[in-house]
Every structure is written in structure tokens, then in C-alpha cells.
PDB file of the backbone (N, CA, C, O) and the ligand in Angstrom, with CONECT records:
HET     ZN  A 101       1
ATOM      1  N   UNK A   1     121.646 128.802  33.410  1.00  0.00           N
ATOM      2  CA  UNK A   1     120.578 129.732  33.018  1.00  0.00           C
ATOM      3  C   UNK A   1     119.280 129.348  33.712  1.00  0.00           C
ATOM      4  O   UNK A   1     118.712 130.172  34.429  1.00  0.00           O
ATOM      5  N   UNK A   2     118.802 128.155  33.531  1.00  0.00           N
ATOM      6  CA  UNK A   2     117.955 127.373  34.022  1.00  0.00           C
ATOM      7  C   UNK A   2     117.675 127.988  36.296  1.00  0.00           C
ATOM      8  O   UNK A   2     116.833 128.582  36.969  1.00  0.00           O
ATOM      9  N   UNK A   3     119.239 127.191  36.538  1.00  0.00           N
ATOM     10  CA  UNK A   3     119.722 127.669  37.550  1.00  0.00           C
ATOM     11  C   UNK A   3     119.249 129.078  38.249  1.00  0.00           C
ATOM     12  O   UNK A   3     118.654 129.208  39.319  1.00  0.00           O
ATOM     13  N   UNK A   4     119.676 130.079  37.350  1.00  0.00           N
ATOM     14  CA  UNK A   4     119.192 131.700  37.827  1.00  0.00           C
ATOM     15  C   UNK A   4     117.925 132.058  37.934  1.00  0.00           C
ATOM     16  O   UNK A   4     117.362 132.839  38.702  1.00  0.00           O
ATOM     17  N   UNK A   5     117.459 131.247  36.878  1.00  0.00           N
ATOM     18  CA  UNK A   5     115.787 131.818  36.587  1.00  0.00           C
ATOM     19  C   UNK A   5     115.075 130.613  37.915  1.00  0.00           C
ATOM     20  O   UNK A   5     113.986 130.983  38.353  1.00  0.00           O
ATOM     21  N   UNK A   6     115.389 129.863  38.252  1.00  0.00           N
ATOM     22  CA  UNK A   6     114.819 128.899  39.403  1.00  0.00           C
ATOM     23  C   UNK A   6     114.624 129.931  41.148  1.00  0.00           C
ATOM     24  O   UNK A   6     113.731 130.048  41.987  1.00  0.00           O
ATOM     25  N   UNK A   7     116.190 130.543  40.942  1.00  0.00           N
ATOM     26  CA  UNK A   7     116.666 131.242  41.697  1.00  0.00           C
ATOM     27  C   UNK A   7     115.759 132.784  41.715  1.00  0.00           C
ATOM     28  O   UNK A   7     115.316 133.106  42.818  1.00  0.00           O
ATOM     29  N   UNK A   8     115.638 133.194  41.201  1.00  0.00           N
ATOM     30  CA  UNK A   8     115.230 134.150  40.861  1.00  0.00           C
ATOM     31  C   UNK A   8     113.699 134.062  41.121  1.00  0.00           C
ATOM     32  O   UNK A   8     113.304 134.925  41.905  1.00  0.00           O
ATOM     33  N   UNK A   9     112.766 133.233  40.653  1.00  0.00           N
ATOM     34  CA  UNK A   9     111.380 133.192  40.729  1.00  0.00           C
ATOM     35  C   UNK A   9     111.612 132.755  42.728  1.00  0.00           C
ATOM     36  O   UNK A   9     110.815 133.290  43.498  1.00  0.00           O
ATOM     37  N   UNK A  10     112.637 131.872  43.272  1.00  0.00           N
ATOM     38  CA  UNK A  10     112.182 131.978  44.971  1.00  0.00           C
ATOM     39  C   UNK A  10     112.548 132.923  45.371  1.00  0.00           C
ATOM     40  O   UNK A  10     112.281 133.135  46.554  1.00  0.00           O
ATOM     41  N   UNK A  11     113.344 133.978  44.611  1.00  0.00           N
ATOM     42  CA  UNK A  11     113.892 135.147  45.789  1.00  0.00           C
ATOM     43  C   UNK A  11     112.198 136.249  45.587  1.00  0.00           C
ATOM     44  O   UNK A  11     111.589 136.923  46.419  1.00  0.00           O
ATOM     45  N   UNK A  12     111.944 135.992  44.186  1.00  0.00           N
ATOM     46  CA  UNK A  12     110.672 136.979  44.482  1.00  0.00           C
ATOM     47  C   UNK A  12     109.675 136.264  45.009  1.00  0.00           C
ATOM     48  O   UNK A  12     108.823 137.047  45.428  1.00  0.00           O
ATOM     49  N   UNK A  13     109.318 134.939  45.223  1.00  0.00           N
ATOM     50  CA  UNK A  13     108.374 134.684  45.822  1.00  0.00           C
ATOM     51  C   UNK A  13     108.451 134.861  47.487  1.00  0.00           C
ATOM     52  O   UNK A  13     107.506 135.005  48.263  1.00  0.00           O
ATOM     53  N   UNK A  14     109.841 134.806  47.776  1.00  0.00           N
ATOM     54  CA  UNK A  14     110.198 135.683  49.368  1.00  0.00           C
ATOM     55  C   UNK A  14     109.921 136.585  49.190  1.00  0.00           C
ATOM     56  O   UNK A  14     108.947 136.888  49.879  1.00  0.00           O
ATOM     57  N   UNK A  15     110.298 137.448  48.472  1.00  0.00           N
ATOM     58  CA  UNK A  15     110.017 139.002  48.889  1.00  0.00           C
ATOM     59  C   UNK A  15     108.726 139.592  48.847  1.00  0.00           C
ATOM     60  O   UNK A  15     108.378 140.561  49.521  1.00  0.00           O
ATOM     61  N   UNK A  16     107.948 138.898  47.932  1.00  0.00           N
ATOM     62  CA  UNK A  16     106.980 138.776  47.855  1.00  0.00           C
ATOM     63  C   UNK A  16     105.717 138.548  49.051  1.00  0.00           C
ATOM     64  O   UNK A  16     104.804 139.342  49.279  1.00  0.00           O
ATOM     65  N   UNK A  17     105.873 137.708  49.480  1.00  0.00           N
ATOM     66  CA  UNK A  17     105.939 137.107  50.838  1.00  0.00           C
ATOM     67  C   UNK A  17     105.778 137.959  51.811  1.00  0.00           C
ATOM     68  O   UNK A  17     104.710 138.100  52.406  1.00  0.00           O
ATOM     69  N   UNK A  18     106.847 138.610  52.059  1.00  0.00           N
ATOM     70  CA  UNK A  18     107.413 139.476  53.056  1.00  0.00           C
ATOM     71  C   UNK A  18     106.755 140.896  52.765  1.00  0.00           C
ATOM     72  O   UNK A  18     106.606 141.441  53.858  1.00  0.00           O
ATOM     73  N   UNK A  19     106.278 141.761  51.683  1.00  0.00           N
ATOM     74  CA  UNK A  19     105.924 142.691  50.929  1.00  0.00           C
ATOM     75  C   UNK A  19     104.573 142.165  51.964  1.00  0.00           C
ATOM     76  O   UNK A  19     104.334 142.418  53.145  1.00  0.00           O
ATOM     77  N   UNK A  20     103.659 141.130  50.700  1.00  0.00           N
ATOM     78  CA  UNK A  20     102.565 141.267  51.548  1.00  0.00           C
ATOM     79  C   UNK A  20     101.780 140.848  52.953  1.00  0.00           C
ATOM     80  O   UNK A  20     100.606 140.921  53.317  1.00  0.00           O
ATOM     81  N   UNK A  21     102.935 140.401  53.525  1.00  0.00           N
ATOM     82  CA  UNK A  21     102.519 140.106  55.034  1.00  0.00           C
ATOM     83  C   UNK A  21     103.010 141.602  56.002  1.00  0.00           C
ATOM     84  O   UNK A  21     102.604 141.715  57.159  1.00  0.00           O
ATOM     85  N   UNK A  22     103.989 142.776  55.306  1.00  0.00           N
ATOM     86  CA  UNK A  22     104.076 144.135  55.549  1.00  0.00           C
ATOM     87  C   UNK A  22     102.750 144.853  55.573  1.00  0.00           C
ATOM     88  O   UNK A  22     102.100 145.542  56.359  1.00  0.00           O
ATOM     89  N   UNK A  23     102.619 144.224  53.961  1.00  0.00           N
ATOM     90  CA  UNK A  23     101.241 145.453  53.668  1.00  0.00           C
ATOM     91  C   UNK A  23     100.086 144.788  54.626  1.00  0.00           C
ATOM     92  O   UNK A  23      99.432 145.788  54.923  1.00  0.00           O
ATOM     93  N   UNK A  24      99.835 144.345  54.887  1.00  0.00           N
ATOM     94  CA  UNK A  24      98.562 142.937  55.628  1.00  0.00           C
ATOM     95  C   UNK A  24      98.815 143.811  57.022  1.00  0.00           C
ATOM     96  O   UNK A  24      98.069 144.539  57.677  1.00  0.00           O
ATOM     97  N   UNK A  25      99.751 143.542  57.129  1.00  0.00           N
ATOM     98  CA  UNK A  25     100.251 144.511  59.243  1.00  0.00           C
ATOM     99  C   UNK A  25      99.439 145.978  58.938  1.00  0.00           C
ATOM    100  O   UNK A  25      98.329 146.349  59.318  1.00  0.00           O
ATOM    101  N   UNK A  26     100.544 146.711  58.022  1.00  0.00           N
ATOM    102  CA  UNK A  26      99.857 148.145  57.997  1.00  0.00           C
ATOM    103  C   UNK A  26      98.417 148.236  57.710  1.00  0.00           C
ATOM    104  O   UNK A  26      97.673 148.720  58.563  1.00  0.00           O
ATOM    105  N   UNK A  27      97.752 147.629  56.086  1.00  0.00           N
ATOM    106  CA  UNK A  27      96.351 147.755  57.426  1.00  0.00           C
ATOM    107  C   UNK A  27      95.132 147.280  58.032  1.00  0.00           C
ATOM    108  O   UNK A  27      93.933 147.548  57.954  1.00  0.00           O
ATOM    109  N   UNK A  28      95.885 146.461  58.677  1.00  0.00           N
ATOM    110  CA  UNK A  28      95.139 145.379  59.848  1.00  0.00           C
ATOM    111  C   UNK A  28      95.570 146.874  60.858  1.00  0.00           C
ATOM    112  O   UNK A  28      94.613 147.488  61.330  1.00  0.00           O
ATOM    113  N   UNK A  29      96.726 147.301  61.094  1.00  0.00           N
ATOM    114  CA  UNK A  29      96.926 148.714  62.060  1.00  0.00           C
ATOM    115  C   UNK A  29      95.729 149.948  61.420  1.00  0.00           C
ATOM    116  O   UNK A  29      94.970 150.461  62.242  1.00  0.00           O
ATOM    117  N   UNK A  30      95.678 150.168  60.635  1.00  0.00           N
ATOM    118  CA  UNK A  30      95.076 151.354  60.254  1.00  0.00           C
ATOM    119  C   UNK A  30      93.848 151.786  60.611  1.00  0.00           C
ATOM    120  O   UNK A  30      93.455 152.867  61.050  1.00  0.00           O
ATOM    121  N   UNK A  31      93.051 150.298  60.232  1.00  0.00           N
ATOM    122  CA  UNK A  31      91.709 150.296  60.615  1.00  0.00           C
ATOM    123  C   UNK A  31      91.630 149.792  61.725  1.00  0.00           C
ATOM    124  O   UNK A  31      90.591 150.308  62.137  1.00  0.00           O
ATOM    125  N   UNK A  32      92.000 149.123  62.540  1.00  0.00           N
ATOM    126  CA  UNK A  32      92.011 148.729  64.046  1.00  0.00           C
ATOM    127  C   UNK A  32      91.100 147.697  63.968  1.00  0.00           C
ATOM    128  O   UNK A  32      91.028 147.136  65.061  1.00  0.00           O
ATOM    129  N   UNK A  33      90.517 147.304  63.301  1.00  0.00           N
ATOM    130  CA  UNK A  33      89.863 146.200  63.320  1.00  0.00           C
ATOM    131  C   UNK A  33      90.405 144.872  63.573  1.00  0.00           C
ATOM    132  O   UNK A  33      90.527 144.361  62.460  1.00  0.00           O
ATOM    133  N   UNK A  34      90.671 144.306  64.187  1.00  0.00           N
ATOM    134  CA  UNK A  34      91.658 142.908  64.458  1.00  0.00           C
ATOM    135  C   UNK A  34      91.154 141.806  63.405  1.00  0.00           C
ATOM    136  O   UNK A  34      89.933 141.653  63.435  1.00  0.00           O
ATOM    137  N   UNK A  35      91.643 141.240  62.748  1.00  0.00           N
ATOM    138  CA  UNK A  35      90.791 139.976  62.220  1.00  0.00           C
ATOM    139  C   UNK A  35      90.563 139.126  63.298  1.00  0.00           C
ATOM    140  O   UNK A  35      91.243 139.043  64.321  1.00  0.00           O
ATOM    141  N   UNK A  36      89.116 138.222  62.875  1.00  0.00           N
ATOM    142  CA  UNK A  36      89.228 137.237  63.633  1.00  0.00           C
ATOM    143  C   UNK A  36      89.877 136.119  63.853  1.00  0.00           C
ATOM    144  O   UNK A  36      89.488 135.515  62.853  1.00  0.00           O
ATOM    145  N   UNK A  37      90.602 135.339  64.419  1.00  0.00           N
ATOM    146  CA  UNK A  37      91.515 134.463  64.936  1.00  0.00           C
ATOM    147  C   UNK A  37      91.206 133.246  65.500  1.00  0.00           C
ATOM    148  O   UNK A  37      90.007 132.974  65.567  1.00  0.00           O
ATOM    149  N   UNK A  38      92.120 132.334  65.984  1.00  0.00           N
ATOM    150  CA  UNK A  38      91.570 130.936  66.563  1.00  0.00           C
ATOM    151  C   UNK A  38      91.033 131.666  68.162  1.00  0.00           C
ATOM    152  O   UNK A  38      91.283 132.834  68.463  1.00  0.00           O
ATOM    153  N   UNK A  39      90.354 130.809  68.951  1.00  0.00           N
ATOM    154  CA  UNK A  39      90.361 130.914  70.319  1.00  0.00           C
ATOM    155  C   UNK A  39      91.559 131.031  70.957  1.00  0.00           C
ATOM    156  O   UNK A  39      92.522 130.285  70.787  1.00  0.00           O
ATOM    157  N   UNK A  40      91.450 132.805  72.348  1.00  0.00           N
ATOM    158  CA  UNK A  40      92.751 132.548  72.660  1.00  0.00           C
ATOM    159  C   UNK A  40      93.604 133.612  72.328  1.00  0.00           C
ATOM    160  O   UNK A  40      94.282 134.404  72.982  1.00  0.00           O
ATOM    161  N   UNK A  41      93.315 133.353  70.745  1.00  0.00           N
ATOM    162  CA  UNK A  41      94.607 134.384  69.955  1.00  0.00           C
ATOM    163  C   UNK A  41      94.319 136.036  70.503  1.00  0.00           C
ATOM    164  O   UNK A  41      93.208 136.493  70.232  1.00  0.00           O
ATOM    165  N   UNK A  42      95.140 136.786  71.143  1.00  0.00           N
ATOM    166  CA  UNK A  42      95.141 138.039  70.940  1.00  0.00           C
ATOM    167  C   UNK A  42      94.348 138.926  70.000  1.00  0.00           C
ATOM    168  O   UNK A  42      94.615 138.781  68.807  1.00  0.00           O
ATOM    169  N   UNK A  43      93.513 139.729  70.288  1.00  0.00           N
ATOM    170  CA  UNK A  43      93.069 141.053  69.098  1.00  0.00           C
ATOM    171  C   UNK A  43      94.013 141.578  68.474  1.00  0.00           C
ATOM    172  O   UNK A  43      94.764 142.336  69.087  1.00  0.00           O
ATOM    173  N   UNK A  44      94.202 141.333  67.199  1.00  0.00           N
ATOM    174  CA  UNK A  44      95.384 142.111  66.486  1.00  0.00           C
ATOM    175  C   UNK A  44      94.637 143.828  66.298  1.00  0.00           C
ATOM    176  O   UNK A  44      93.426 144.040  66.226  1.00  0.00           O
ATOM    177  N   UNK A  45      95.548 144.711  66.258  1.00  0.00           N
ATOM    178  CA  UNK A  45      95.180 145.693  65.519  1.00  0.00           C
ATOM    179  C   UNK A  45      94.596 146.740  66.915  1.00  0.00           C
ATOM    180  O   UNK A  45      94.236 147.917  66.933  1.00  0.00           O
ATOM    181  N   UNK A  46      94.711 145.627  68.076  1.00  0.00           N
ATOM    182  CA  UNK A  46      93.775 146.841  69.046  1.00  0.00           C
ATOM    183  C   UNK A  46      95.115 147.778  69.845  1.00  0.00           C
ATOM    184  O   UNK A  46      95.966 147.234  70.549  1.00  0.00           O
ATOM    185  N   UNK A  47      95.072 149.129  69.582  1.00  0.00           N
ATOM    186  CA  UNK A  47      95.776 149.699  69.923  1.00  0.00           C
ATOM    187  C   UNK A  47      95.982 150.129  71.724  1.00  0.00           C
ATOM    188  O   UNK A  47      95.208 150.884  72.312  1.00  0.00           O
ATOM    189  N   UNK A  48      97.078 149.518  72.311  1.00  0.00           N
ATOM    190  CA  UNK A  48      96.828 149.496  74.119  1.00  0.00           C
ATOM    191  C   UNK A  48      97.548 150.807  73.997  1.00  0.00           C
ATOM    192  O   UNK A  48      98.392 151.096  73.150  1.00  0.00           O
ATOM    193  N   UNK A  49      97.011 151.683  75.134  1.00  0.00           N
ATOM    194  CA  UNK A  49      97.634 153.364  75.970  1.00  0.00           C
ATOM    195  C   UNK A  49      98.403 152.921  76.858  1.00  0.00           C
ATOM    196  O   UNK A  49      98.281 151.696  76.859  1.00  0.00           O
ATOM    197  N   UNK A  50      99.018 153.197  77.499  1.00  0.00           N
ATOM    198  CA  UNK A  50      99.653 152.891  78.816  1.00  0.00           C
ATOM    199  C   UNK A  50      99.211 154.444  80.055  1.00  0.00           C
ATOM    200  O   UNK A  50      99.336 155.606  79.669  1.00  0.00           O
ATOM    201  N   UNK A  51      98.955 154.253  80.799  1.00  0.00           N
ATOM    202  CA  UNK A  51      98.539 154.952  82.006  1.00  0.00           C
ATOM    203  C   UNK A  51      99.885 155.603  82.518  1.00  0.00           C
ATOM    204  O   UNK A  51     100.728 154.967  83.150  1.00  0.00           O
ATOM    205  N   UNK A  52     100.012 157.083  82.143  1.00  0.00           N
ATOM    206  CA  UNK A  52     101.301 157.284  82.988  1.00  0.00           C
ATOM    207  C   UNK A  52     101.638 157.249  83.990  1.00  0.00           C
ATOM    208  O   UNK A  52     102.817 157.307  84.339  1.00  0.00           O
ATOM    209  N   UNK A  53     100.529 157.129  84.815  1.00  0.00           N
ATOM    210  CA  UNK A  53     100.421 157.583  86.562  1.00  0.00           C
ATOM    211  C   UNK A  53     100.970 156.020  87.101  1.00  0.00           C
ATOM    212  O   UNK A  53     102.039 155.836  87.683  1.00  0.00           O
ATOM    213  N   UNK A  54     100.131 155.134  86.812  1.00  0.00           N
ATOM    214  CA  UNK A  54     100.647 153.749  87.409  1.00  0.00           C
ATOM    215  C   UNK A  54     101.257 152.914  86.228  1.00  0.00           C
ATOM    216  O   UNK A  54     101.348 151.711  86.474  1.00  0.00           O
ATOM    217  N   UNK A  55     101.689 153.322  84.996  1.00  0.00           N
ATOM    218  CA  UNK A  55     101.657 152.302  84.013  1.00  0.00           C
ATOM    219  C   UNK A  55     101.275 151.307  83.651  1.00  0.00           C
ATOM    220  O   UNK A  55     101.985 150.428  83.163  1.00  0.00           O
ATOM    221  N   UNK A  56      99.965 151.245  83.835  1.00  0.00           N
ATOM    222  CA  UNK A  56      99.068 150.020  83.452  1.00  0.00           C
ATOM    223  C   UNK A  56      98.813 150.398  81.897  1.00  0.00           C
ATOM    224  O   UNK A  56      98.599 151.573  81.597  1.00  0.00           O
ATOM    225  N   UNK A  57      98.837 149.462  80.994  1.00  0.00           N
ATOM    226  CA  UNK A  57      98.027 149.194  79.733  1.00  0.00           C
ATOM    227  C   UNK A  57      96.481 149.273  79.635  1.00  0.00           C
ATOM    228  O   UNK A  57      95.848 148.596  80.446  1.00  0.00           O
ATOM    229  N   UNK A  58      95.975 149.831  78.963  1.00  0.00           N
ATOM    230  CA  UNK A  58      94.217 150.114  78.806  1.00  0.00           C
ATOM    231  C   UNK A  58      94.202 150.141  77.615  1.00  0.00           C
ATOM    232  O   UNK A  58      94.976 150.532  76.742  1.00  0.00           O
ATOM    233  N   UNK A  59      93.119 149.627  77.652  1.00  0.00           N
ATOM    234  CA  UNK A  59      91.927 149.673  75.618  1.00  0.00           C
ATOM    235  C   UNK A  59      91.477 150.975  76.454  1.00  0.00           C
ATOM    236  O   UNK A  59      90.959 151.172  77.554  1.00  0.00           O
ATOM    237  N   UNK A  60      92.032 151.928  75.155  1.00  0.00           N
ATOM    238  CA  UNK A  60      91.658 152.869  74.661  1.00  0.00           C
ATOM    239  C   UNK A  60      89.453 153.750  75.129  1.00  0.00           C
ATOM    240  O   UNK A  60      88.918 154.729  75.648  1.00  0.00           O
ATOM    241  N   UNK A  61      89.044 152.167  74.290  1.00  0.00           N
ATOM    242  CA  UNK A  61      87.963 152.721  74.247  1.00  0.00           C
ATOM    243  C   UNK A  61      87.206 152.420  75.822  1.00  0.00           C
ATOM    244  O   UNK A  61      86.132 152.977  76.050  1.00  0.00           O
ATOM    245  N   UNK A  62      87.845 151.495  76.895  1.00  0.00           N
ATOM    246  CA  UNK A  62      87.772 151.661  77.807  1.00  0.00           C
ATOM    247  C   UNK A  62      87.692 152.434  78.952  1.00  0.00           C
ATOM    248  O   UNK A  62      86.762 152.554  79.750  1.00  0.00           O
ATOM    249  N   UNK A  63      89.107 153.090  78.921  1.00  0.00           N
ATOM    250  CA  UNK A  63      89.732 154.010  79.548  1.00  0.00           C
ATOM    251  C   UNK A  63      89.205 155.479  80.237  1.00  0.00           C
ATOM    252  O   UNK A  63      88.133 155.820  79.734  1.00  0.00           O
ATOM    253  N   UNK A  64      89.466 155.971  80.773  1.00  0.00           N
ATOM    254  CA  UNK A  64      89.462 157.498  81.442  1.00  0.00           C
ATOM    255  C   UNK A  64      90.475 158.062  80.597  1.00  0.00           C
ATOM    256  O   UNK A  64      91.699 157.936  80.638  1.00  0.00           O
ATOM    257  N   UNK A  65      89.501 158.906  79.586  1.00  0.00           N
ATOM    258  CA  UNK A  65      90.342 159.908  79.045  1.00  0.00           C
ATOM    259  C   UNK A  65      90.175 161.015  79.905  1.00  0.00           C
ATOM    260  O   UNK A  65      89.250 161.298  80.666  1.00  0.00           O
ATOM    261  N   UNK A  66      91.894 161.949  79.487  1.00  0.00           N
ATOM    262  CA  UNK A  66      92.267 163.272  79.628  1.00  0.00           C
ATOM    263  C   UNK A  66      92.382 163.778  78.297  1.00  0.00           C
ATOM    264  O   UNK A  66      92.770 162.944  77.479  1.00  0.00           O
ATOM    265  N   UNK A  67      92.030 165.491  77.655  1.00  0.00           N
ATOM    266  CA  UNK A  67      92.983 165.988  76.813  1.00  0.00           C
ATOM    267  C   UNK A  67      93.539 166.664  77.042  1.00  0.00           C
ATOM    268  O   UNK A  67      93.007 167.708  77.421  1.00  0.00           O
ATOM    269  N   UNK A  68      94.849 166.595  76.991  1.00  0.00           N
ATOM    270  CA  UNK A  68      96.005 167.576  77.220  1.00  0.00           C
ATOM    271  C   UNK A  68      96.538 168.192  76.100  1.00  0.00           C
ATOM    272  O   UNK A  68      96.842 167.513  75.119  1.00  0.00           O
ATOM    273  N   UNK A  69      96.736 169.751  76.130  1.00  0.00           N
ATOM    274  CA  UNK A  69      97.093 170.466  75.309  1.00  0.00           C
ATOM    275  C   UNK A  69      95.937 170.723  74.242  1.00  0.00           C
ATOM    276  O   UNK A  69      96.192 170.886  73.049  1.00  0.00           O
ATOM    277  N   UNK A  70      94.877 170.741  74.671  1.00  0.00           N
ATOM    278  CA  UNK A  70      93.460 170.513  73.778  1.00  0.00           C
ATOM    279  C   UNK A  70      93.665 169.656  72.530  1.00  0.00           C
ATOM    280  O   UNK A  70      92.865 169.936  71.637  1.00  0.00           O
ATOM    281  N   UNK A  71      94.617 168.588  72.209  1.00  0.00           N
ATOM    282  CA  UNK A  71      94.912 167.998  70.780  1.00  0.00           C
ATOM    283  C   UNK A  71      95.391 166.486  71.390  1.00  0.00           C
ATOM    284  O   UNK A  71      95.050 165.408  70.902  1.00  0.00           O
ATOM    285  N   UNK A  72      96.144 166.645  72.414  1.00  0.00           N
ATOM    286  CA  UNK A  72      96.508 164.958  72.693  1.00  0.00           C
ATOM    287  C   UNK A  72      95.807 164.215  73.860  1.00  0.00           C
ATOM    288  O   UNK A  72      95.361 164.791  74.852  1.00  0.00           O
ATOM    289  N   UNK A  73      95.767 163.169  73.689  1.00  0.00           N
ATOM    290  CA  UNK A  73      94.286 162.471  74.626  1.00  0.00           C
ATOM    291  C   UNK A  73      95.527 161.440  75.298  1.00  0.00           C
ATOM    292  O   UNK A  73      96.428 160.899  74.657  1.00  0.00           O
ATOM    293  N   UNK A  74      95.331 161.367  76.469  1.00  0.00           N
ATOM    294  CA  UNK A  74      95.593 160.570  77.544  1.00  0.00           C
ATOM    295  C   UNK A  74      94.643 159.812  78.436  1.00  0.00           C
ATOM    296  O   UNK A  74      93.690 160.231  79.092  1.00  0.00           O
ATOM    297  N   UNK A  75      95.183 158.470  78.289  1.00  0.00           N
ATOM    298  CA  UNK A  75      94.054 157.437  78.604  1.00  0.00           C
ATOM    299  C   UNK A  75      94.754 157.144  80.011  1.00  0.00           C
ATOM    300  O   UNK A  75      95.932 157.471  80.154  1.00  0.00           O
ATOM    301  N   UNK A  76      94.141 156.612  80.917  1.00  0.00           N
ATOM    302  CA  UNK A  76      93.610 156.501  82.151  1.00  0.00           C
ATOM    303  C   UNK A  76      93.085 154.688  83.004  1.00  0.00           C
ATOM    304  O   UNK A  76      91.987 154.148  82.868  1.00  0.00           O
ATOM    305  N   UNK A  77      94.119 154.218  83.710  1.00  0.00           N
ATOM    306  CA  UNK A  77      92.642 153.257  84.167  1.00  0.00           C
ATOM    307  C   UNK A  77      92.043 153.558  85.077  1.00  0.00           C
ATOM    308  O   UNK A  77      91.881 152.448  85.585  1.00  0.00           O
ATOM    309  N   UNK A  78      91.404 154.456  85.919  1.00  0.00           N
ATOM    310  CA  UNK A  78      90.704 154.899  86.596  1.00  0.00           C
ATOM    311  C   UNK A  78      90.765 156.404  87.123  1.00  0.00           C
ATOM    312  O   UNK A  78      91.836 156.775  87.604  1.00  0.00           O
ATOM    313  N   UNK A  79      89.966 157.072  87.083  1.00  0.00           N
ATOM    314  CA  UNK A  79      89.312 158.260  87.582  1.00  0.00           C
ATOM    315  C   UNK A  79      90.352 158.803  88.662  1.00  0.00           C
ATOM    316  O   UNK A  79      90.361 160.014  88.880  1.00  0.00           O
ATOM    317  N   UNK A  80      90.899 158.281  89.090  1.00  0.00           N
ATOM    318  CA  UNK A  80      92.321 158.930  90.422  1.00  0.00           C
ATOM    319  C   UNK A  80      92.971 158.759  89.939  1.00  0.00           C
ATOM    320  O   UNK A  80      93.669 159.711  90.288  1.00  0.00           O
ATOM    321  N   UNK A  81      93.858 157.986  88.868  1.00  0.00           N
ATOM    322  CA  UNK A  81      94.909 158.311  87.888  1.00  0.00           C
ATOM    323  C   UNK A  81      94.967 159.359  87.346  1.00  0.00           C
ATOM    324  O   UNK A  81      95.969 160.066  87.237  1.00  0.00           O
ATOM    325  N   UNK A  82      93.481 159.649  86.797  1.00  0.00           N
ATOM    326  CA  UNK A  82      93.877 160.953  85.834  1.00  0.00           C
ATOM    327  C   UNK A  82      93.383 162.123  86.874  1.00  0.00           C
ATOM    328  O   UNK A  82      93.520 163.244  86.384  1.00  0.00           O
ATOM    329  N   UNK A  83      92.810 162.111  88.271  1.00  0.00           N
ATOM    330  CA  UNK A  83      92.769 163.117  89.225  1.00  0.00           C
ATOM    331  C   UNK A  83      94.411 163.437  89.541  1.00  0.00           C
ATOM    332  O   UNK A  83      94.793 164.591  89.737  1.00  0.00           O
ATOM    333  N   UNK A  84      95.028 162.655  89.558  1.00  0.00           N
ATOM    334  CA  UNK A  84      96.613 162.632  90.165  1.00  0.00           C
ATOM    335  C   UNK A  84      97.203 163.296  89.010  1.00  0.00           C
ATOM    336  O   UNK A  84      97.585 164.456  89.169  1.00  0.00           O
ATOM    337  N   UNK A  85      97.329 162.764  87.921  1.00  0.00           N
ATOM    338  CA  UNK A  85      98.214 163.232  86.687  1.00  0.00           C
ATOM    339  C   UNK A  85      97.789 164.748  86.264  1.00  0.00           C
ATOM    340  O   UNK A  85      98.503 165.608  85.747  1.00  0.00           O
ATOM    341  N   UNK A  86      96.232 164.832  86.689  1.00  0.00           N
ATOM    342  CA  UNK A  86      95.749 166.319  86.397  1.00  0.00           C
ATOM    343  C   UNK A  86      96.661 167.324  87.670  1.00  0.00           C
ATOM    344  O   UNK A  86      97.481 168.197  87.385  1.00  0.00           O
ATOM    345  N   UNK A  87      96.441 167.104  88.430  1.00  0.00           N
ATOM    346  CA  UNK A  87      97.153 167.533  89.961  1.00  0.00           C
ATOM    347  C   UNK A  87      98.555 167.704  89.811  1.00  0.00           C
ATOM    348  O   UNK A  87      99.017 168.750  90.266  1.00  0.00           O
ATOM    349  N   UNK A  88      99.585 166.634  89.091  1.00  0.00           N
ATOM    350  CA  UNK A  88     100.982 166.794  88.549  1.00  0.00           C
ATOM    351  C   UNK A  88     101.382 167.625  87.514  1.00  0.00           C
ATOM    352  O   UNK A  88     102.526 168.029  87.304  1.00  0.00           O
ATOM    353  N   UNK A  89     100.450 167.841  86.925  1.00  0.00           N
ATOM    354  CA  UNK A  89     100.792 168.501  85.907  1.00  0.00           C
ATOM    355  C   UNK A  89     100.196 169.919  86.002  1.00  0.00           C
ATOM    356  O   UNK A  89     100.618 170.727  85.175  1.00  0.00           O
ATOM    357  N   UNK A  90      99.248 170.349  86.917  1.00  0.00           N
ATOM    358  CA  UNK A  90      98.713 171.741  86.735  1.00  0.00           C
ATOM    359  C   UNK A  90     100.057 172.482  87.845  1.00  0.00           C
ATOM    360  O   UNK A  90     100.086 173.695  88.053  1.00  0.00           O
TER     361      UNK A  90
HETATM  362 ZN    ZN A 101      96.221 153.922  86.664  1.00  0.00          ZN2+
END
């Protein structure tokens, strides 16, 4: 009895665990705000575009935007990427 209930309090303190290091991801994602970290460590939370034209990765707030379809935004690393992709696609 002893046994189960021992058992029982580590399976929820895993799941537990696991629950809130889920909820912690979703929203550290939501708000995009990265926490701060040691030196080094990656920006969590910063969402990278990828460039279709050359497939390079870009921050967002960096980037050469396009909107396409007046609703979806396409990011860009430079000004002849998105001259080219505009050109491919018209
Ligand atoms: Zn590019």
C-alpha cells in the first residue's frame, strides 16, 4: 500500500514535470519573448522565416518583407530575393 502511494506521488511528480515544462514552451512561443539565458545560449521564443528564394533563415523583424495574397507575409534576406520571388511568381 505504502509501495503504490510512493509510486504514485513520482509518477505525478513526472508528469507533472513534463505538463509544466509543455506549458512553459507554449508560452515562452506565444509571446516571443525569449527569456533571458546564460551567455551564448540561443534566444528562445524568436521565431526564424526561411527565405524561399535562397533558403536562408532570417529574424523576422529583420527581414525584407513581401505580402502575398494580401494576408500572408514572406520574409526575405535581401531586396533581390524578394525582386526574384516577386518576378517567379507574377
Ligand atoms: Zn535570400
Amino acid at each position: 500500500m505504502l509501495l503504490r502511494l510512493a509510486l504514485f506521488i513520482i509518477l505525478a511528480f513526472v508528469v507533472g514535470r513534463a505538463f509544466w515544462r509543455l506549458l512553459d514552451g507554449i508560452v515562452d512561443g506565444a509571446s516571443g519573448g525569449g527569456r533571458r539565458g546564460g551567455a551564448g545560449v540561443p534566444q528562445r521564443g524568436v521565431q526564424m522565416a526561411r527565405d524561399p528564394v535562397c533558403g536562408v533563415f532570417v529574424v523576422p523583424e529583420r527581414a525584407v518583407t513581401l505580402v502575398a495574397g494580401g494576408r500572408e507575409r514572406i520574409y526575405f534576406c535581401s531586396e533581390a530575393c524578394r525582386d526574384k520571388y516577386r518576378a517567379r511568381s507574377a
